[in-house]
Structure formats: structure tokens, C-alpha cells
N, C-alpha and C positions, 0 to 999 in steps of 0.2 A: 511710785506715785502715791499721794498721801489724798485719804478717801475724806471729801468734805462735808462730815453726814449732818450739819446745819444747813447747808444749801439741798441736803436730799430732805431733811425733815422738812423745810420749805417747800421743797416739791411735792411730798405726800401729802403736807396740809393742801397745797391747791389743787391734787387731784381727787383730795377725799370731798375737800368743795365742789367739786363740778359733777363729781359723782353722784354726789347729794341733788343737785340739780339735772339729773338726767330723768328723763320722765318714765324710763322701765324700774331704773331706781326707786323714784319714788311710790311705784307702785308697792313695790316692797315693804316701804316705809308705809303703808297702807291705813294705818291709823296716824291721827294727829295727836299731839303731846304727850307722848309713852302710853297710849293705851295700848298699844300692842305687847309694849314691853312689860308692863302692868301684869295684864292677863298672863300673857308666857310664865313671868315667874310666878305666878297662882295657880297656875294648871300645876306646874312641877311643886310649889310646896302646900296647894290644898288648904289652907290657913294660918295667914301671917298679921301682925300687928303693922299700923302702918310706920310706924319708924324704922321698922326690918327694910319695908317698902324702900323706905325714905334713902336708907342706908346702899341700899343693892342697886338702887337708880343712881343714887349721885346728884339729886335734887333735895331739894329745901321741903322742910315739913309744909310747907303754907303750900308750895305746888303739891302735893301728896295729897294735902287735904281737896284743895280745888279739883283735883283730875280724880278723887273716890266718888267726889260729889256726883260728878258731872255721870261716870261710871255707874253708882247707884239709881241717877236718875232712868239711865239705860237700862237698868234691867238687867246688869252683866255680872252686879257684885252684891252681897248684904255683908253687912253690919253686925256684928255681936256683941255682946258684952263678955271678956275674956275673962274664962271659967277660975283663973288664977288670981289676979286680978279686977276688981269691982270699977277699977276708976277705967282702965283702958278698953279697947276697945279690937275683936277682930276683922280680919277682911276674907272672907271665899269668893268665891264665882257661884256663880246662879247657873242653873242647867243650861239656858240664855246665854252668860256667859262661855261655858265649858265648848257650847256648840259653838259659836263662833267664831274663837280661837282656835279651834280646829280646823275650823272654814279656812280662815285666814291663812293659817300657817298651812295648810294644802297648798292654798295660793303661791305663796312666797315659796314653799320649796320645789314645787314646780317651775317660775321664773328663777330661782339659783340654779335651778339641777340642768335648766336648758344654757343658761350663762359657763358654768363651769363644762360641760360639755362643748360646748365653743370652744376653748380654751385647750379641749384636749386632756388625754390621762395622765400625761406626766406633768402638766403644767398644773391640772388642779389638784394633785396631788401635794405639790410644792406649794401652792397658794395654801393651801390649806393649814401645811406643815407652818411656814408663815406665819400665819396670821395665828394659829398655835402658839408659836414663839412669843411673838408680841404681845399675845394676852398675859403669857406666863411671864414675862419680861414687868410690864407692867405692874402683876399682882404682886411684884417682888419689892418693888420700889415704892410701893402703897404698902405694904408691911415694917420696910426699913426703915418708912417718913413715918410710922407709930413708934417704934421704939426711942 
């Protein structure tokens, strides 16, 4: 039997859609327009330029700049001017911030860790393994489209 993995790639897009639409989901999804993701990667590198940002999202500098804004106005991130650099500019988290990317992410891995549990030890194991794959599959073929 010959595996038809564009009819399966069309099945994973309609299920990662409907997944996207589930409302435990979107709990997870907890922030709107990558703040969540935002934060996460600034808790792990502590200060970055926004084009790093820009680069690690896979969004357009004009979103980057819109969503620091919006972020600054919160109370979650400052501003610097980069000590290397006079023209640019960097980005941290505010104590504000720090805490409630913490919050957040208790959150969410709370709802994963009861979801994967459902699912069982050996199945989340493999999902896991999975989706491992797939990232590492991914960053390989975003490496090979620079060269």
C-alpha cells in the first residue's frame, strides 16, 4: 500500500484547525498575538533586540513593533538602548512581566500535563517523541532553504 502523506498533511492541517478552535485549547493559547510567545522567549534569553524577536516568531518587524508596543504599555517589557549599538534598541520583561509568564505558563502546563495524561504513558510519550521529530524535521528544511 503506497502512504498518501498530502491527503494526511491535509488531515493534520484540518485537525490542527479545529484544535485551534477548541476552547480548552484555546485556553492555552491564553494570550492574544504572541504575547505569550513573546514573553517565553524573554524569560529564556533575559534581553534580546527586536529583530531576534522578529526572526524566532516568524512575523514581520511592523507586528513586532506593534505587539512591544502594546506589551510596553502593559507593564510587561522596557526598552533600552543597546549598550553595543546607539541606534538600536533592547527588549527584557519587567518584574510584571517575569511574574506573569510564570503565572501563565503554570497555567498551561497544568492543562497539557492533565491532557497528556488522558492520553496515557506510552501514548504521550510518542506524541511527544512526534512532535520532537517534526520540529527537528522542520528546522532542517529551514536551514537547507538558506543555503
Amino acid at each position: 500500500m503506497i502512504m498518501d502523506y498530502r491527503a494526511l498533511a491535509e488531515q493534520l492541517l484540518d485537525l490542527q484547525a479545529l484544535l485551534r478552535l477548541d476552547p480548552v485549547n484555546q485556553q492555552v493559547s491564553i494570550f492574544e498575538k504572541g504575547t505569550f510567545l513573546a514573553l517565553q522567549y524573554l524569560s529564556h534569553q533575559k534581553t534580546v533586540n527586536p529583530k531576534e524577536l522578529s526572526q524566532q516568531m516568524a512575523v514581520s518587524s511592523a507586528r513586532i513593533a506593534a505587539l512591544l508596543n502594546h506589551m510596553e504599555n502593559e507593564g510587561l517589557i522596557v526598552r533600552s538602548p543597546d549598550p553595543n549599538d546607539n541606534r538600536q534598541v533592547t527588549v527584557s520583561l519587567t518584574a510584571r512581566g517575569e511574574q506573569l509568564i510564570k503565572k501563565k505558563k503554570e497555567e498551561v502546563v497544568n492543562i497539557m500535563a492533565k491532557a497528556l495524561e488522558e492520553l496515557g504513558p506510552e501514548e504521550a510519550e510518542i506524541y511527544l517523541r512526534i512532535q520532537t521529530k517534526f520540529l527537528t524535521n522542520f528546522k532542517k528544511k529551514k536551514q537547507q532553504q538558506r543555503i
